[in-house]
NULOZA-904359 format. One line per 4 residues: their letters; for each residue z, y, x of C-alpha. Coordinates in pm, whole numbers, padded with zeros to 5 digits. Layout:
<bafis>
A) Z:Y:X; ...
</bafis>
This chain:
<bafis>
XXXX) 04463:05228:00184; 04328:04885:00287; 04029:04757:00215; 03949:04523:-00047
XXXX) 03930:04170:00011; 03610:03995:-00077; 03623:03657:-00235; 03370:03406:-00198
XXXX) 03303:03140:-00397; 03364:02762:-00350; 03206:02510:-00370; 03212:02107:-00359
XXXX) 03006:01897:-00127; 03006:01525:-00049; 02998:01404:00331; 02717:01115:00287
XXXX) 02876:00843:00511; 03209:00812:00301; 03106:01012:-00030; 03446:01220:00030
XXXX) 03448:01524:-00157; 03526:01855:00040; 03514:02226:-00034; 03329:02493:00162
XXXX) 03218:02864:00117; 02904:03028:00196; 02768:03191:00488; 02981:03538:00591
XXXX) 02757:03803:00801; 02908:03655:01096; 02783:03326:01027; 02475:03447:00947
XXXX) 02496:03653:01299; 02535:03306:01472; 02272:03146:01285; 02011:03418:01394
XXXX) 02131:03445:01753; 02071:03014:01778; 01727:03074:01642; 01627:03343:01864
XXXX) 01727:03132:02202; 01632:02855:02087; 01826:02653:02284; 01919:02315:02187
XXXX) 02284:02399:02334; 02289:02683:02146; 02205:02527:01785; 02419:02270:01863
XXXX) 02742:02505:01894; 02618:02732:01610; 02592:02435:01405; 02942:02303:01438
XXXX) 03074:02621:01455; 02961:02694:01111; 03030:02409:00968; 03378:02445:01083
XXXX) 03421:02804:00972; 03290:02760:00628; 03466:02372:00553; 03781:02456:00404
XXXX) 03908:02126:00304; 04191:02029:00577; 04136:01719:00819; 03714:01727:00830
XXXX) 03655:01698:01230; 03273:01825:01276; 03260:01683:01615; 03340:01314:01515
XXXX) 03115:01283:01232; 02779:01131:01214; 02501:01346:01319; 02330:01290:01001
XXXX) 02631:01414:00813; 02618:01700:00984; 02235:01772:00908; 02275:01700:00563
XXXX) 02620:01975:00538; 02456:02223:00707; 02153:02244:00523; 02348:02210:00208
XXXX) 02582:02535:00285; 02253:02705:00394; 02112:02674:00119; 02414:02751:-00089
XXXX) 02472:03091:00145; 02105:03222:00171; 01905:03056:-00062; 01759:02696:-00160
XXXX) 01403:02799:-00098; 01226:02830:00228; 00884:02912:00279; 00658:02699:00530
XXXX) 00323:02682:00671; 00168:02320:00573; -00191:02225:00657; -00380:01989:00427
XXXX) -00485:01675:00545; -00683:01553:00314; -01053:01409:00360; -01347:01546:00146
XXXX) -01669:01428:00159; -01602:01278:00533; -01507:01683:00635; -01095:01685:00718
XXXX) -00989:01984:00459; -00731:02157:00744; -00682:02461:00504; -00343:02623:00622
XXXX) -00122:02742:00321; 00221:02899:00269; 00489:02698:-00013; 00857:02645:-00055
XXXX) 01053:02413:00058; 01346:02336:-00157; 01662:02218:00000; 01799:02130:-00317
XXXX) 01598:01797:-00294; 01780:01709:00048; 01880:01353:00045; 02018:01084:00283
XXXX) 01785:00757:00378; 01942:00480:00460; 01848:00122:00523; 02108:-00114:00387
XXXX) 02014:-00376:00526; 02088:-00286:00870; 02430:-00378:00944; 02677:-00190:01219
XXXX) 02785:-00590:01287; 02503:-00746:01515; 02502:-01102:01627; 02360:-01114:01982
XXXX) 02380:-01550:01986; 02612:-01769:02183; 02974:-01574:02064; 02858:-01287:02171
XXXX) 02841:-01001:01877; 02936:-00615:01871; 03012:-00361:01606; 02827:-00062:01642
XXXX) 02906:00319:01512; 02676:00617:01420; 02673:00891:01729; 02763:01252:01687
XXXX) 02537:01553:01586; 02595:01694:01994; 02517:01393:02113; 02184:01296:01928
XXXX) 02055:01690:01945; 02124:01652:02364; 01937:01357:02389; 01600:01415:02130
XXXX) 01407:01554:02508; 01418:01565:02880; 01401:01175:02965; 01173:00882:02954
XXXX) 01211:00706:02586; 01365:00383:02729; 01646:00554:02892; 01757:00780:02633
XXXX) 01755:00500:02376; 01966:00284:02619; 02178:00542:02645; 02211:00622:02238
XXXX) 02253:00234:02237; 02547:00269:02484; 02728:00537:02272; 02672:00342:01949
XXXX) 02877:00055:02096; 03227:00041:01936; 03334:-00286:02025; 03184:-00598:02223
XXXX) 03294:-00953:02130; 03311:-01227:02354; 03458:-01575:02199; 03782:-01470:02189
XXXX) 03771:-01180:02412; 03705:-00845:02235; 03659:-00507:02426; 03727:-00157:02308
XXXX) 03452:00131:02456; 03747:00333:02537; 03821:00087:02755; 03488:00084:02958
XXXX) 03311:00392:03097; 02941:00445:02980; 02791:00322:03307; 02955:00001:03249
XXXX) 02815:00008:02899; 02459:00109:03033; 02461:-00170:03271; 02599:-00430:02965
XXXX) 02294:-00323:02774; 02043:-00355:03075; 02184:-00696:03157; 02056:-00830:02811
XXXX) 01774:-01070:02714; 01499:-00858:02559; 01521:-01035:02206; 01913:-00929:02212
XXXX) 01825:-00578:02312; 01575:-00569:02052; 01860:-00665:01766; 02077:-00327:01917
XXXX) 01743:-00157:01907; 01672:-00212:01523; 01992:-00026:01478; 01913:00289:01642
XXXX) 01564:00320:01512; 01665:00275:01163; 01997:00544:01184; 02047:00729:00835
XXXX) 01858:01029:00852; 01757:01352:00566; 01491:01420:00444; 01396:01691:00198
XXXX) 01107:01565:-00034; 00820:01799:-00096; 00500:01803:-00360; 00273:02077:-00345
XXXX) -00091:02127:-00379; -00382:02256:-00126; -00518:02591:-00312; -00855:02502:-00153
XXXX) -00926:02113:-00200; -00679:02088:-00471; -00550:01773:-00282; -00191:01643:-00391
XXXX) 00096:01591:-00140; 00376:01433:-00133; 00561:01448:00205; 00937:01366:00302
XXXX) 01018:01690:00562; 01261:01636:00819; 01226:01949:01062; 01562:02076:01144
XXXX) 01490:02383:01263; 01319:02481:00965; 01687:02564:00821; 01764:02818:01105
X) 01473:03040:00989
</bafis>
């Protein structure tokens, strides 16, 4: 006799970048088997793969290519389905910061986070089209969730946002000349960035350090100073507990 199938339920979702509609399911144990294993290395290689691989597993609309969309898509899915598969709340640590009578307050308290109150911030008025001056412009595209997780550590700030900057790039216009990045390799690119006058590099900057990004808004209260806050969390690995 074979066993019984179990159906799961489904559910819609919105990617942020284009607002399409897809449907996933939750978690499965296996999932859940990936999600724990991730935590326990904690390996950013590691995260990154259990990620996209469940992300891929559980979207069931047809087409949706994890690894080509923006990383802050992919934040904003994941912690969506988690909290769809295991739960919406999470408890955390927080430490009050609040200043009584000159003495810092520092009492350490548990609360919930709710990932129901995830949301995407974005600055509109921070175009992909940037206008370096004399006919030279370029139109620039949000990286992937591998590539931004690979390159949060392990160099000195200037060179990893150079070389965000040079994976951004999606085309560079010259007058009438217009080049394709899959027509120049990424030490080209890296050497086109460090070529620039510092106010031009500081226009390409503005774009990376104002990418989309999640937050999940919290308001709790300290049980000892009775202080309010109201913080915007945006700790990824809280969601791999």
């Amino acid at each position: 006799m074979a066993l019984p199938k179990i159906e799961l339920p489904i559910y819609d979702l919105k990617i942020p970048s284009t607002q399409k509609e897809i449907q996933v399911r939750p978690f499965k144990v296996k999932e859940e088997k990936l999600l724990l294993m991730a935590a326990e290395s904690a390996d950013t290689n590691d995260i990154v793969n259990a990620t996209k691989q469940i992300l891929n597993n559980c979207i069931l609309t047809p087409g949706v290519e994890v690894d080509r969309l923006p990383f802050f898509d992919v934040d904003f899915l994941f912690i969506a389905l988690r909290g769809l598969s295991i739960g919406e709340k999470i408890e955390l640590q927080f430490t009050c910061n609040a200043v009584i009578d000159d003495k810092k307050c520092g009492h350490v308290y548990e609360d919930e986070l709710d990932l129901s109150k995830c949301r995407i911030v974005k600055d509109e008025s921070i175009t992909d089209k940037i206008d370096l001056g004399g006919g030279l412009s370029m139109r620039m595209k949000y990286p992937t969730y591998a590539l931004m997780k690979q390159m949060e550590a392990g160099e000195a700030v200037i060179d990893r946002k150079i070389k965000v900057i040079a994976n951004c790039i999606d085309m560079i216009v010259n007058g009438e000349e217009v080049h394709t990045t899959k027509d120049l390799s990424k030490k080209e690119l890296v050497e086109f960035i460090e070529d620039l006058a510092e106010f031009q590099f500081k226009k390409l900057e503005e774009f990376v350090d104002n990418f989309p990004h999640f937050v999940v808004d919290i308001e709790n209260t300290c049980p000892k100073c009775k202080t309010m806050h109201r913080k915007e969390y945006r700790d990824f690995s809280a969601f791999f507990q």
